[in-house]
N, C-alpha and C positions, 0 to 999 in steps of 0.2 A: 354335529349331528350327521352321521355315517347314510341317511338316505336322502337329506333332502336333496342330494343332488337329482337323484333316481328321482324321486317325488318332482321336480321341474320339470323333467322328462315326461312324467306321465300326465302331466297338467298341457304337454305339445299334445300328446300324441292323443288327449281327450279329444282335444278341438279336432283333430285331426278324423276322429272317429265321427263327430260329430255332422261333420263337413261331409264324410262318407253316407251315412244315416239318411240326409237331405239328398243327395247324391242317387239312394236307392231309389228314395221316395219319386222323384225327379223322372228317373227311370220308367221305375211303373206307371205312372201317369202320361210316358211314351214321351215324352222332351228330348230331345237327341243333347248329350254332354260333350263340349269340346275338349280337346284335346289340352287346352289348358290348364281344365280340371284332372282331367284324368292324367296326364301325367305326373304331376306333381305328387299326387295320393300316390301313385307309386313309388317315386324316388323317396318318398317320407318313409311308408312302409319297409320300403328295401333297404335303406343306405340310413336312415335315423334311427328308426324301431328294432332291427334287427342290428344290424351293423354296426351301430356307436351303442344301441343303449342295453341290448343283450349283452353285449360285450362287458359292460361295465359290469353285470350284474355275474353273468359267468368267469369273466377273469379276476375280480374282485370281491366282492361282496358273499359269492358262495365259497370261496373259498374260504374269507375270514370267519365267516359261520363254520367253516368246517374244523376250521383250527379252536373254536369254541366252542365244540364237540356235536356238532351240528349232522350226521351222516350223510353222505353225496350219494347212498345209494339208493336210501328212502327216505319217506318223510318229504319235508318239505323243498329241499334242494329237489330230488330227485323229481318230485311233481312240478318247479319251475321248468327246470331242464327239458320235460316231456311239453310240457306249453309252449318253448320255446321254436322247440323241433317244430312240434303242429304251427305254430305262428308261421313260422318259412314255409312251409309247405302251403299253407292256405294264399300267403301271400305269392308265391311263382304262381297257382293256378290264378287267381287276381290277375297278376302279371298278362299272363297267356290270355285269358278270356279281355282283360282290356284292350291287348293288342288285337285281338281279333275284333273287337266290338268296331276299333275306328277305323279298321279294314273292311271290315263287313255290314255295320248299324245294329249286327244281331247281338240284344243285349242282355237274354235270360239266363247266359251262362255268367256275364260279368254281376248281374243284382244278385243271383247266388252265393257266387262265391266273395260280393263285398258282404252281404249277407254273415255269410259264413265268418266274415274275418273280423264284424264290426263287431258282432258276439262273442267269438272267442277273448278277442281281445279286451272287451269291454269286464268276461270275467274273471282274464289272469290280472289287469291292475285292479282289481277287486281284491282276487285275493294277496297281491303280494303288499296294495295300501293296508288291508285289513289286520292280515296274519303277519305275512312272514317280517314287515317292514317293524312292527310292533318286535316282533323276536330280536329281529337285528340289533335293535337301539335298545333291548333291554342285554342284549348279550354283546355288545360290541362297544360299550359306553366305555370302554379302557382302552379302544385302538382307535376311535375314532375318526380322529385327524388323518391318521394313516392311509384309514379308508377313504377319508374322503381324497385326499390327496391322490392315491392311485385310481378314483373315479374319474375326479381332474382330467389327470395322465391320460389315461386309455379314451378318454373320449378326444380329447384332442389330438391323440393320435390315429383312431379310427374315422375319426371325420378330417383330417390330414388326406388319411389315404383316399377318399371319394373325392376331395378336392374341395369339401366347402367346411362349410362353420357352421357353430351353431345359430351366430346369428342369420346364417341361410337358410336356416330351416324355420328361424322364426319369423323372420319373412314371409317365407313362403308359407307358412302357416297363418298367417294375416292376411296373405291376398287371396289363398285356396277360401279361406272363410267370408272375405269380399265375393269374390266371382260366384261362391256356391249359391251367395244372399241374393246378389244380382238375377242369378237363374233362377231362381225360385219367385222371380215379380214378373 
C-alpha cells in the first residue's frame, strides 16, 4: 500500500497537533509553557512535518501520480504543493513567535500563529487522508512497492540529514504528549 507510510506520519503529526491544541489552550488560560514543550513542537513541525514527510510526498508520491496522469499544475498535486508552502510559512512564523515568547513571556503572537498552524494542518491531512490518499491507492496499485520503497529512501534520508530517526521523533512525540498532560493538572 503506497500510503501507509504517509498515513504513520500523519498519525505522529495528529498527536503532535493535538499536544499543540492543549498547548493554546494552556496559553490562554495564562500558564507560562516551558521550553521543553515548546521546543520540541518545533523541531517536529520543522525537521518531521516538513523535512522528512513533505519530502516523501513531494519527491515521491506526486510524482508517481504525475506519471499516472495526475497534473502537477492543478488539481490536486498543485493544491498539496500550495499547502505545503503555507505549512513552512506558518511554521517559521511559529518558529519566530516561539522564540520570542521564551525571550519575552509575550504570548498572543505564538497562540496565533499555533492557532493558525494547528488548522491548517489539521485540514491538509484531512484532505490528503480523505481525497488524494484514496486517489493514490486507486491509481498507484501497479507501482506500489516502488512507492513505498522510495518513501522508505527519502525518509531515511531526510531525517539522516537532521541527525535523528524516526524513532526520535516518536519519542519525542510520547514525552511532548506526557509533559503537555502534565501541564494541563
Amino acid at each position: 500500500m503506497s500510503t501507509a507510510s504517509l498515513r504513520r506520519d500523519h498519525d505522529l503529526i495528529e498527536k503532535v497537533i493535538k499536544a499543540m491544541e492543549s498547548t493554546i489552550q494552556l496559553l490562554n488560560d495564562g500558564k507560562q509553557i516551558p521550553e521543553s514543550i515548546l521546543l520540541p513542537v518545533i523541531d517536529f513541525s520543522k525537521n518531521f512535518t516538513d523535512v522528512c514527510h513533505h519530502s516523501k510526498e513531494e519527491n515521491s508520491l506526486f510524482p508517481a501520480l504525475e506519471q499516472a496522469g495526475l497534473p502537477h499544475d492543478m488539481g490536486p498535486i498543485a493544491m498539496m504543493l500550495l499547502d505545503h508552502k503555507r505549512s513552512r510559512e506558518i511554521g517559521k512564523e511559529m518558529e519566530d513567535s516561539a522564540n520570542d515568547y521564551i525571550s519575552s513571556g509575550k504570548s498572543a503572537k505564538l497562540i496565533s500563529d499555533m492557532q493558525q498552524y494547528t488548522e491548517h494542518i489539521t485540514e491538509h491531512l484531512w484532505k490528503e487522508n480523505n481525497k488524494l490518499f484514496m486517489m493514490a491507492e486507486a491509481r498507484l496499485q501497479y507501482v506500489s512497492k516502488k512507492v513505498d520503497k522510495e518513501l522508505n529512501d527519502i525518509e531515511e534520508l531526510k531525517l539522516q540529514e537532521t541527525g535523528k530517526t524516526r524513532e526520535h521523533y516518536e519519542k519525542l512525540v510520547e514525552t511532548l504528549t506526557q509533559d503537555v498532560s502534565k501541564s494541563r493538572n
